[in-house]
VOGU-3710 file (C-alpha; in Angstrom, 3 decimals, decimal comma):
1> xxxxxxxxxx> 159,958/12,481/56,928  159,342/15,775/56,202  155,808/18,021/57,022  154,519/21,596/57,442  153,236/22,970/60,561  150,128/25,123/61,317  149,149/27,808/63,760  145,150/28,616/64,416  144,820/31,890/65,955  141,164/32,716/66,008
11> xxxxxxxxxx> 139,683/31,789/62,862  142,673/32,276/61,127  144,556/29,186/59,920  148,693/30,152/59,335  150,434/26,996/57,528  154,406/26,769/56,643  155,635/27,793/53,638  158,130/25,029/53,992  158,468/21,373/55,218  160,224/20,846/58,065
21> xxxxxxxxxx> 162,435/17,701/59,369  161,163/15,555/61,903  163,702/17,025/64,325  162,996/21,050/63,765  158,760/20,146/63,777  160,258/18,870/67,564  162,147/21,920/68,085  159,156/24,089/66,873  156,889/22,646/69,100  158,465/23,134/72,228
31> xxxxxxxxxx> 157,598/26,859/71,883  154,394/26,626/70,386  152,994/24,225/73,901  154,133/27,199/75,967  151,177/29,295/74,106  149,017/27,212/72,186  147,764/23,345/72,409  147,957/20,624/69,843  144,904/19,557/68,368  145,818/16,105/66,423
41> xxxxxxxxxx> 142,427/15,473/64,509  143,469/18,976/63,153  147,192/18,458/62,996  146,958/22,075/64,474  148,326/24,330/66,993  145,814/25,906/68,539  147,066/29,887/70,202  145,558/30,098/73,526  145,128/33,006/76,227  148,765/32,178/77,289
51> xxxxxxxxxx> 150,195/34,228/74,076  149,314/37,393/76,333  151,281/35,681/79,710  154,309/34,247/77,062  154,097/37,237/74,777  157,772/38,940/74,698  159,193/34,967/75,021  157,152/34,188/71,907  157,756/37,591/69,793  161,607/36,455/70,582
61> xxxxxxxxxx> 161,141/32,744/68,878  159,444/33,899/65,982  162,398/36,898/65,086  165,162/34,595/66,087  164,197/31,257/65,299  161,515/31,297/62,973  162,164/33,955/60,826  165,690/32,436/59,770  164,036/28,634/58,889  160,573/30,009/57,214
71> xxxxxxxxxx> 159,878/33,921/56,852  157,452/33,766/55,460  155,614/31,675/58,113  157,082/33,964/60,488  155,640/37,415/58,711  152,233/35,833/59,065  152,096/34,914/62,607  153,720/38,315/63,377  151,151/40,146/61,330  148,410/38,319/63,397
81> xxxxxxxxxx> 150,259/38,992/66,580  150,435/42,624/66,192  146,816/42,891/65,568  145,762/41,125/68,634  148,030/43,612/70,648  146,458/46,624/69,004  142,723/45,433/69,521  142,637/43,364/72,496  141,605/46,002/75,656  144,038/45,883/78,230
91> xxxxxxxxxx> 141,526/47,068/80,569  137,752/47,076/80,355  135,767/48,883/82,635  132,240/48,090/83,754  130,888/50,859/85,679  127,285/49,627/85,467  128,372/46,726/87,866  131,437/48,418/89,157  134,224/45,923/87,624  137,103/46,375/86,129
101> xxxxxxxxxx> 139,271/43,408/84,025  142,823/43,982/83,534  144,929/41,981/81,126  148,629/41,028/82,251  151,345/41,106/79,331  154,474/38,723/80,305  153,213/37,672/83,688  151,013/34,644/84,173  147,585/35,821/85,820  147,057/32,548/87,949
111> xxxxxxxxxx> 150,346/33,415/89,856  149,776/37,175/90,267  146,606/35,994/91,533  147,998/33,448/93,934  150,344/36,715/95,301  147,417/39,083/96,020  146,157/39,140/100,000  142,468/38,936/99,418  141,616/40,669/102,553  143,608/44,160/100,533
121> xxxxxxxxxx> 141,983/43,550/97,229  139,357/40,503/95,968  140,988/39,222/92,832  139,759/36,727/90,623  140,686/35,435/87,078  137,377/36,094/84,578  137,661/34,666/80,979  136,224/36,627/78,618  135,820/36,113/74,831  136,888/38,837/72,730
131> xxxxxxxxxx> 135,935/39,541/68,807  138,632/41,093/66,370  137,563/42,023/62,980  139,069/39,246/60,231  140,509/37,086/63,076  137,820/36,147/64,772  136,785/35,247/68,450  139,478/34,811/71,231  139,694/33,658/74,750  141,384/36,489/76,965
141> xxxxxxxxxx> 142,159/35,740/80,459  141,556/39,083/82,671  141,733/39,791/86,153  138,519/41,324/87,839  138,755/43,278/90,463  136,006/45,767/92,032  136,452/49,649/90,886  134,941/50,747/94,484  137,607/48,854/96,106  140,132/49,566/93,687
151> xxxxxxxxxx> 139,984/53,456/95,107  140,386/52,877/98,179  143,527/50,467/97,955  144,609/53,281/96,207  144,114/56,159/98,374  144,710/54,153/101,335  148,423/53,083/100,287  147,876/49,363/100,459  148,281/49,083/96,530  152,056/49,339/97,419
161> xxxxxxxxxx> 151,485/45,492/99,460  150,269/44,332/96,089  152,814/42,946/93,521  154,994/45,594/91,356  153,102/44,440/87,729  149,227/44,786/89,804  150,162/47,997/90,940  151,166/49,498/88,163  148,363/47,886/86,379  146,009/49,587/88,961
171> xxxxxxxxxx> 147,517/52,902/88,936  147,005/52,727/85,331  143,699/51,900/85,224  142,129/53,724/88,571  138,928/55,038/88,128  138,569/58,401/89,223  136,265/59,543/91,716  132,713/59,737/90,685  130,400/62,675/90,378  127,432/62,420/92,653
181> xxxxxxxxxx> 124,665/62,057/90,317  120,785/62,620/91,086  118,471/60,135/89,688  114,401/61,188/89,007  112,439/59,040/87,389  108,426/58,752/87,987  106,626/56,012/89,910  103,714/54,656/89,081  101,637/56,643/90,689  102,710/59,630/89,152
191> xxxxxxxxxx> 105,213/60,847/91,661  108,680/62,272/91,411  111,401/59,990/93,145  114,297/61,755/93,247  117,069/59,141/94,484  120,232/61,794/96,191  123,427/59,741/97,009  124,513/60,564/100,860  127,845/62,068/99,701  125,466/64,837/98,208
201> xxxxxxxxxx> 125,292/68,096/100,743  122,265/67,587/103,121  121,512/71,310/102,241  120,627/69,975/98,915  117,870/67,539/100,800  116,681/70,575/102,561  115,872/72,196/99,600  114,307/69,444/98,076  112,071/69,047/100,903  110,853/72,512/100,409
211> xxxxxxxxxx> 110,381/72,215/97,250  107,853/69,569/98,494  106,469/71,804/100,907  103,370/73,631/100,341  102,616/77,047/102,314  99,060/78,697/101,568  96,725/80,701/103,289  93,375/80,314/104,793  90,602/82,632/105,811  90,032/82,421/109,691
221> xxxxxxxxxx> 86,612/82,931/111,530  88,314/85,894/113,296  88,847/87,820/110,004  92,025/87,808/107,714  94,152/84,794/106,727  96,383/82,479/108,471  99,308/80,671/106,547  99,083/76,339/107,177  101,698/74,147/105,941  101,266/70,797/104,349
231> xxxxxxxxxx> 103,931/68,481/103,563  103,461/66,721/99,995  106,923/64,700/100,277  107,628/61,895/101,724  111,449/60,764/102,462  112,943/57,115/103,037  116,737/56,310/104,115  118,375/54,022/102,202  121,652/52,554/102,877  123,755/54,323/100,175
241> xxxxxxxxxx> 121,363/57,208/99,157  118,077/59,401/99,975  114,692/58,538/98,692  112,366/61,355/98,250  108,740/61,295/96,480  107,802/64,432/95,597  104,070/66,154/93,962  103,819/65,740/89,885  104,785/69,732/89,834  108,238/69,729/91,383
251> xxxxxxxxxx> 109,265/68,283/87,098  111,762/70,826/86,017  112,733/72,309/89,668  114,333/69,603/90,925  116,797/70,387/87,839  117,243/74,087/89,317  117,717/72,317/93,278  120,669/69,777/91,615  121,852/73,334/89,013  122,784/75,027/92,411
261> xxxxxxxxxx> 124,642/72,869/94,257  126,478/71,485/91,077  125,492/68,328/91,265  124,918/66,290/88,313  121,548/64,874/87,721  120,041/62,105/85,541  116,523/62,296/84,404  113,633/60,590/83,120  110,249/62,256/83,127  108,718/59,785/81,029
271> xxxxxxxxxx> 107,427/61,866/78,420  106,857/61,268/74,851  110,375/62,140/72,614  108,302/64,053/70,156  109,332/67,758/68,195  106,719/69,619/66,686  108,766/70,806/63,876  106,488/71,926/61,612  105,339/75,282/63,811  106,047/78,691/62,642
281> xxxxxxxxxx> 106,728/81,836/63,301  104,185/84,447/62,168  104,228/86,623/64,543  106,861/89,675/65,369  107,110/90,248/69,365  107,411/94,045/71,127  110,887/94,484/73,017  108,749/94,027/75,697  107,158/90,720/74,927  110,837/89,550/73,319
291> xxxxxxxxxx> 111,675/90,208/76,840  109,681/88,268/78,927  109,972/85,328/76,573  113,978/85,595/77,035  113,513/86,151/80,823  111,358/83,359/80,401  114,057/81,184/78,812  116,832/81,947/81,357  115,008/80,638/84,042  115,119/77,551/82,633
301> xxxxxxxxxx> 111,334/77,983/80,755  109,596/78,259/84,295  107,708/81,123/85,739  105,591/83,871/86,132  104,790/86,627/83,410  102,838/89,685/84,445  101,377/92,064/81,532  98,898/94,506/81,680  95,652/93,391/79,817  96,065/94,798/76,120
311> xxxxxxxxxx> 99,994/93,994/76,407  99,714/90,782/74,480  100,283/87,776/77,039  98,603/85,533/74,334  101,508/85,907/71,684  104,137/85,516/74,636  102,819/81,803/75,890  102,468/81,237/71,781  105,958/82,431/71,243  107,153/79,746/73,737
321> xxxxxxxxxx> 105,356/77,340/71,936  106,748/77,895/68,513  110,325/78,135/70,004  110,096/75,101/72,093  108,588/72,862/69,715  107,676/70,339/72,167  104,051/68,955/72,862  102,053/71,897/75,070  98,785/71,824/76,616  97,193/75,273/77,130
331> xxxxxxxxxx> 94,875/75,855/80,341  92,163/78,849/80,395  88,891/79,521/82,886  86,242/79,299/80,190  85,695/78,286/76,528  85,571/81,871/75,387  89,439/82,081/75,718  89,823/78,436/74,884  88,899/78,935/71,304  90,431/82,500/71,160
341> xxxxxxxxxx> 93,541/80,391/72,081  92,844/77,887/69,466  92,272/80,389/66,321  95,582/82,137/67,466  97,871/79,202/67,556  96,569/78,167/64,584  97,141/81,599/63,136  100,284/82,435/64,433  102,185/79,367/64,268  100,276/77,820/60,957
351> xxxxxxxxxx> 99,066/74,725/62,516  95,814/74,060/61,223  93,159/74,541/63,560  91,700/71,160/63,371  95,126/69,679/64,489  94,829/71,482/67,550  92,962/69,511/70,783  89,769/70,719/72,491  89,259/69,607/76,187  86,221/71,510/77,062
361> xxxxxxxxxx> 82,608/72,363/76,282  81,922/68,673/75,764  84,553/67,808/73,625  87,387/65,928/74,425  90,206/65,469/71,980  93,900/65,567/73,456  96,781/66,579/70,817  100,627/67,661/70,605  98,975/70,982/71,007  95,668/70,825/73,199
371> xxxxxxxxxx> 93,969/73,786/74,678  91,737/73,223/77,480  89,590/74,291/81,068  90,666/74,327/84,344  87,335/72,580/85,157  88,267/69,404/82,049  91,743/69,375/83,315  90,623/67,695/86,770  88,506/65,322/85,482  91,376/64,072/82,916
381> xxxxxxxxxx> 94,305/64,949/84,481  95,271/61,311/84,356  95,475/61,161/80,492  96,982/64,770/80,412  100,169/64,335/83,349  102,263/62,551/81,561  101,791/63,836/77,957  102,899/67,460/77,418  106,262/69,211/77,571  105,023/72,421/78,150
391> xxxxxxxxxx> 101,987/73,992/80,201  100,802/77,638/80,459  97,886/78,696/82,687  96,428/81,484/81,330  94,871/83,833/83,509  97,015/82,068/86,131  95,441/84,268/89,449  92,974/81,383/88,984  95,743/78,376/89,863  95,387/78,530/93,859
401> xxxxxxxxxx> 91,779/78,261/93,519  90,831/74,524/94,524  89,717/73,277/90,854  92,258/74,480/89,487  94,749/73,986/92,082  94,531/70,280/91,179  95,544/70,885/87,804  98,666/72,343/88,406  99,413/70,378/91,290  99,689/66,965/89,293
411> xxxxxxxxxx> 101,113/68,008/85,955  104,298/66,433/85,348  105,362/69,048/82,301  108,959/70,700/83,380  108,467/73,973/81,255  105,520/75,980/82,872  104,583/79,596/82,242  101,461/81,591/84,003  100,651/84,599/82,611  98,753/87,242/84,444
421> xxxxxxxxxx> 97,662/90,925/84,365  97,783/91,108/88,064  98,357/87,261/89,681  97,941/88,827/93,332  94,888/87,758/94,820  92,630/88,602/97,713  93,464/85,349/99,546  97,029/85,915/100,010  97,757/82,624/97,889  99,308/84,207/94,435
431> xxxxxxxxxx> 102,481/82,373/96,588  100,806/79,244/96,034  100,799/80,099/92,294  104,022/80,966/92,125  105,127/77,490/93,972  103,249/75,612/91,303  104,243/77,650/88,461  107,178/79,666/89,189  108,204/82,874/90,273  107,587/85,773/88,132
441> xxxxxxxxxx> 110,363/85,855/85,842  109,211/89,802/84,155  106,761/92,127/85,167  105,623/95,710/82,709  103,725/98,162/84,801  100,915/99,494/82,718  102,170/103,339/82,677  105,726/101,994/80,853  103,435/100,528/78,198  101,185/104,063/78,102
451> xxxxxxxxxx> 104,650/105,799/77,686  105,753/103,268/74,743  102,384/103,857/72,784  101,127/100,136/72,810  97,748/100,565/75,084  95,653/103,668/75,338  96,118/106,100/78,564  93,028/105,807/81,135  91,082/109,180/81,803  89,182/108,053/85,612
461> xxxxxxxxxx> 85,974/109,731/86,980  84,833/108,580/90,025  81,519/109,435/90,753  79,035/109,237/93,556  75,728/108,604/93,506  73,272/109,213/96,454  70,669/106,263/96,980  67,396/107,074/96,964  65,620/107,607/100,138  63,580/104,386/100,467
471> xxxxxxxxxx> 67,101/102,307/99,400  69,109/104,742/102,178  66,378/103,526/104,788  66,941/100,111/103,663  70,681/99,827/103,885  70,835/101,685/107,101  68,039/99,221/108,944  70,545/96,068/107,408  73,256/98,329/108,683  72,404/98,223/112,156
481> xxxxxxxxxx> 71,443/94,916/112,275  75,383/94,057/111,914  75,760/95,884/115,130  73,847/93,354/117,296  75,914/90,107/118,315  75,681/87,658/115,501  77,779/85,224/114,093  80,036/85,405/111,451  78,496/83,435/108,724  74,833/86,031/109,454
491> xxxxxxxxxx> 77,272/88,955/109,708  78,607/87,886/106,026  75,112/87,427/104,715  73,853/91,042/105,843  77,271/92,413/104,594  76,843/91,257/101,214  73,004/92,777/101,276  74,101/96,073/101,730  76,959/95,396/98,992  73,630/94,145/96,720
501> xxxxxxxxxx> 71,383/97,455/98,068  74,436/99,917/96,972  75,794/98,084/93,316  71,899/98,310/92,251  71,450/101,837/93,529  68,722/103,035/90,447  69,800/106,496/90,248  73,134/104,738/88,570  71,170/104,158/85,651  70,295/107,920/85,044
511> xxxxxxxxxx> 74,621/108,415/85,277  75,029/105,815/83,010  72,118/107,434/80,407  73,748/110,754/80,842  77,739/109,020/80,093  76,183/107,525/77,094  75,122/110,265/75,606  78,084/112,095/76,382  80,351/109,014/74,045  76,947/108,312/71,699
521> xxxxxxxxxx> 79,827/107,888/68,685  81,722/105,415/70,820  81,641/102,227/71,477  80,998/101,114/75,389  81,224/98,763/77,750  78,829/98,222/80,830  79,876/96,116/83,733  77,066/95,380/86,296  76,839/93,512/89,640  74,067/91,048/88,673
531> xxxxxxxxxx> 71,999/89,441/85,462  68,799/91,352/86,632  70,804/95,434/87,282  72,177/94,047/83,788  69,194/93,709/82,031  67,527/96,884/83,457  70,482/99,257/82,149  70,327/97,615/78,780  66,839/98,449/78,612  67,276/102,115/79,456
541> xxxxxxxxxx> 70,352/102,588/77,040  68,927/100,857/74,402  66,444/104,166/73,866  69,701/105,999/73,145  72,120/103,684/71,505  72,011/100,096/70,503  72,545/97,905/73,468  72,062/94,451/74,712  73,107/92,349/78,275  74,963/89,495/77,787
551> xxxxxxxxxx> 74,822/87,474/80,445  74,501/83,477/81,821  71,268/83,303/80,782  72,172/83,605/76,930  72,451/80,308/74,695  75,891/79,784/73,267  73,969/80,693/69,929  72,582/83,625/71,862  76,174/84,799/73,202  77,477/84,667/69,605
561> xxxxxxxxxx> 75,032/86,879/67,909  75,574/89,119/70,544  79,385/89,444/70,134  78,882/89,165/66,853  76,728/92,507/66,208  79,163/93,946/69,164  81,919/93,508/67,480  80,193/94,217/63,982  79,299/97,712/65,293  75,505/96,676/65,151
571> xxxxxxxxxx> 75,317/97,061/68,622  77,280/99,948/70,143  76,919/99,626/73,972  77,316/95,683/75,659  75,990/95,443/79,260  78,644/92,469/80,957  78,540/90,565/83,964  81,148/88,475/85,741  80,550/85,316/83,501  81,691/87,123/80,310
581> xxxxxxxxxx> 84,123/89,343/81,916  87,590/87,639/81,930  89,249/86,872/78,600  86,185/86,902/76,259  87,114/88,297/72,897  83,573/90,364/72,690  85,317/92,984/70,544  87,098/96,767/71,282  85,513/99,862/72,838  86,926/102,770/74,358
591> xxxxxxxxxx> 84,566/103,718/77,130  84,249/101,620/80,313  81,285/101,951/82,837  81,515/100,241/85,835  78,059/100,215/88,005  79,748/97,322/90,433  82,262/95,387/91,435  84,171/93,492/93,855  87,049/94,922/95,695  89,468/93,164/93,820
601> xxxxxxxxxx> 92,241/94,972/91,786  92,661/92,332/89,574  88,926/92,707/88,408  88,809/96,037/88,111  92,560/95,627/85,711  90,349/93,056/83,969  87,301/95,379/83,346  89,061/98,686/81,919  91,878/96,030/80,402  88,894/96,107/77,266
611> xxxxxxxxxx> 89,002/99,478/76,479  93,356/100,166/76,873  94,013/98,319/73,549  95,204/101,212/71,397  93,366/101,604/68,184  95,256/105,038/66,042  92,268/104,931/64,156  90,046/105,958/67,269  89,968/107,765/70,282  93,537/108,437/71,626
621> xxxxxxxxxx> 92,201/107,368/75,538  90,061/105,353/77,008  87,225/106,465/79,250  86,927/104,752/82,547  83,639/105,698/85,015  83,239/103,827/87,994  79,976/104,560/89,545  79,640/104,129/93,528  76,871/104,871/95,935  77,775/107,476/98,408
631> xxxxxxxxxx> 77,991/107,164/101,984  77,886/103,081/101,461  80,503/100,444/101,593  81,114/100,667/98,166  83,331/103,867/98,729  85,831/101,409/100,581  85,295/98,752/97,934  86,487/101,407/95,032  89,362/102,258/97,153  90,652/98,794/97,073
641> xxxxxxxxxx> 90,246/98,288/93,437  92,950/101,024/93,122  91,471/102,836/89,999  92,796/105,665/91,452  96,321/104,671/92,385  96,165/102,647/88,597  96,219/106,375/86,994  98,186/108,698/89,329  101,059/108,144/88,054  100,192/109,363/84,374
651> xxxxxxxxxx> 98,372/112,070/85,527  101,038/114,463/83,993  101,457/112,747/81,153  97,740/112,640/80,166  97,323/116,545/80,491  100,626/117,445/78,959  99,681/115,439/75,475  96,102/115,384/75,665  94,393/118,469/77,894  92,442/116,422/79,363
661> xxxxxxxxxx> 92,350/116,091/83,517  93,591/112,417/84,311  91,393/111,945/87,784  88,233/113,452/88,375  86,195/112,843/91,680  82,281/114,066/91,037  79,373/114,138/92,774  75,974/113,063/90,440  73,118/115,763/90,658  70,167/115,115/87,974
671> xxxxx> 70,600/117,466/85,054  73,978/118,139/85,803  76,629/116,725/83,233  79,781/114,668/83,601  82,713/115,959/82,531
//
């Protein structure tokens, strides 16, 4: 009796071209049981894992057996052979569970198994189905062994006690050594974990603690500031690696910690996986702006970036915006500059305005781009954390301050970028700011932008003004009061009334009379100490020029009319106080009279910042008059502002080009004019 045989490898059914006798079906089959098992309701051989352990054996049957009684037969099981060779993995390797399976060729797996001292290297047989395009599935018999392990047999010497076909197995299939990574990911109370493996350098954990430390300074009852130290981290040992929880902030440095010790690092700041790529580019930058926005980029879009007012900060942070493309939220200290901000993304990156987000003034609407107060920021940092790329903190000398402080502190965005006309503050804590935000990355001093024609040279008068008698007696009896033995807090109080007595000395509203006269075809600024000094002056210059005070006790409505005919030319001289001071878009002017002030520097760059935006249409310099009382704390105050120090250094420059004296110290006598 004569019958063909079949083969089933996979899905793949091979049948004889030929019947066989009885006796060579016999013959046949004693090869085929040494790699496959007879199914009889299928009349089949079925190829098992064995073909792998019986592979060279079988390849011989087939070219010197099979091929010479059917070669046909024998073409097709060697085509199907071949293909299982080429696309079954010898080794696959695991790493998420640190296994790897190795398939022997010509050795039988149970007995290299049997041969392996467990105690060297755990061995153990794994069978894994494998899928091979137009044959189907197939059962592979590996052996699984732990990667780890697998090292150190290796660099120990003991794979040489394992047997010849394992160890060259292993050596072929070793993993190498693996990079220490860093893992960060955020908990869910918005804190950093960053998980360090122990193999990392503990200098790198050093760094990461103080990256977690805060430093800032405090004013002391004795006078000055002392520097206190809080810890924000907090730092767990685990048995293979380092647990540290770090402040929302730290996003983005903890890449610069891992970037210097060459570490790799794996992130996830869970933030949305959005690009804003419909922003533009309507803008053309200075070399000086181009600068700080590539200084900017190179330290890894972090940091600090210090212009004078007038040398465009605004276009910088909106240059970063339309170069990043990535959602950005935009912090300022009122809602003047937060809808200056608004109208100039909108106009320089041709968003609409509408699609950019208001938090502020009693709205609230949060967007890929969102513009919004320090003071909204706290009470919605929750919804903000988590959802922007980018932040910039305009006007960023504000950041330490307590508010504000909280803002920064918890806002998970790894690009940041402060911008400042002069981030040093009183307080000591601009280091604070620079923690939260970065160090400053570029600085212009405001004489280099003088010298490259893009903001107006100052021309300074300092003048003194003698109190009248009846305010002199006043602010001497307060004087001498501070003498006695009080406390600090009484001290402070009788301090700032002889600040109040000197700022709203009267006779400084005959100087200012006789300055505006003297610039009647300019346009001026004002700055006074309070709302009521404010109101007085505007009353006086009104009779020569049209004036008005804006101050806190305006309407919105109010404010805007006022800008408005400011800006409009219907008014030509605006009385200011500290409310409308920083960042308000109220218009140009070249003349700045200051009647008070705090001994800050920065608010003093702030004040005559309004009047160095060059116009080539107008005057070529900008007037600056800062009016003190003489013989009263205000002369110390003045000298800390630094007006004079601010100009010094174009004092040269100003009389070579212009003939006109840079500094000028004067003392005020009625009827004598300012020059």
């Amino acid at each position: 009796m004569n019958m063909k045989q079949r083969v089933k490898i996979g899905n793949v059914i091979i049948e004889s071209s030929k019947e066989f006798p009885w006796s060579k079906i016999k013959e046949l089959a004693e090869h085929m049981k040494k790699v496959a098992k007879w199914d009889p309701e299928q009349r089949t051989w079925i190829v098992s894992w064995r073909i792998f352990s019986r592979l060279s054996e079988f390849l011989e049957f087939i070219n010197k057996e099979l091929m010479t009684t059917d070669n046909q037969y024998a073409y097709k099981i060697m085509e199907i052979i071949e293909k299982l060779i080429e696309k079954v993995p010898k080794h696959i390797v695991d790493d998420e569970n640190g296994v790897i399976y190795t398939l022997l060729i010509d050795l039988d797996s149970y007995e290299v198994s049997k041969q392996v001292n467990k105690s060297i290297l755990p061995i153990r047989l794994v069978e894994k189905k494998v899928h091979i395009d137009d044959i189907g599935e197939i059962t592979v018999k590996y052996l699984a062994m732990n990667s780890k392990k697998i090292l150190e047999v290796v660099n120990s010497g003991e794979v040489n006690k394992l047997p010849p076909a394992l160890k060259e197995a292993i050596l072929e299939v070793k993993p190498k050594p693996s990079k220490p990574t860093i893992i960060v990911k955020v908990t869910k109370n918005n804190r950093i974990l960053v998980r360090v493996p122990k193999s990392i350098p503990s200098e790198l954990v050093e760094d990461l603690k103080e990256l977690g430390t805060i430093h800032y300074f405090v004013e002391v009852a004795e006078g000055g500031h002392e520097e206190r130290i809080a810890e924000a981290f907090k730092l767990f040992e685990r048995f293979e690696y380092i647990d540290i929880y770090l402040p929302p902030f730290t996003a983005g440095f903890v890449e610069d910690v891992a970037r210097k010790y060459n570490v790799d690092i794996n992130v996830d700041y869970q933030l949305p996986d959005k690009k804003l790529d419909n922003l533009q580019e309507n803008f053309q930058l200075y070399p000086h702006q181009l600068q700080a926005l590539a200084k900017w980029i190179e330290n890894g879009c972090r940091g600090t970036i210090v212009l004078p007012t007038g040398g465009g900060k605004t276009i910088v942070g909106i240059a970063a915006i339309a170069r990043l493309k990535v959602p950005t939220i935009v912090f300022v200290p009122n809602v003047w500059l937060l809808e200056q901000w608004r109208e100039r993304i909108a106009e320089f990156t041709g968003i609409p305005k509408y699609q950019i987000g208001v938090l502020g003034w009693g709205e609230k609407s949060i967007k890929d781009i969102t513009v919004a107060t320090y003071q909204s920021g706290v009470k919605n940092i929750g919804s903000l954390s988590g959802r922007f790329w980018l932040v910039i903190y305009d006007e960023c000398h504000h950041v330490p301050a307590r508010t504000f402080k909280k803002v920064a502190m918890n806002m998970r965005a790894p690009y940041k970028m402060a911008l400042s006309a002069t981030p040093k503050r009183r307080d000591k804590n601009e280091i604070l700011l620079f923690k939260l935000a970065g160090k400053i990355v570029h600085s212009v001093s405001y004489p280099e932008l003088v010298r490259r024609g893009l903001v107006a040279p100052m021309v300074y008068r300092l003048i003194y003004v003698p109190l009248p008698l009846e305010k002199m007696l006043e602010y001497r009896s307060v004087e001498g009061e501070i003498q006695g033995k009080l406390d600090d807090i009484k001290r402070k109080l009788l301090v700032n009334r002889m600040i109040a007595i000197a700022q709203e000395n009267p006779a400084k509203i005959e100087v200012i009379k006789e300055i505006v006269k003297k610039h009647k075809d300019e346009k001026i600024f004002i700055f006074a100490p309070t709302i009521k000094f404010a109101k007085s002056i505007a009353k006086e210059v009104n009779k020569i020029v049209p004036a008005a005070a804006l101050t806190a006790e305006a309407s919105k409505s109010e404010e805007e009319k006022i800008i408005e005919k400011f800006k409009s030319c219907l008014l030509q001289a605006l009385v200011i106080i500290r409310k409308a001071e920083e960042g308000v878009d109220v218009g140009e002017a070249s003349v700045a009279i200051i009647a008070g002030g705090s001994k800050q520097e920065r608010e003093f760059i702030q004040r005559i910042g309004r009047v160095l935006r060059l116009d080539p249409q107008k005057t070529k310099v900008a007037w600056v008059y800062e009016i003190v009382s003489e013989n009263t704390i205000e002369e110390s105050m003045a000298a800390k502002r630094g007006g004079l120090k601010l100009v010094k250094e174009l004092a040269d420059y100003i009389i070579k080009k212009y003939n006109i004296a840079a500094i000028k110290k004067v003392r005020w006598e009625p009827g004598k004019s300012i020059d």
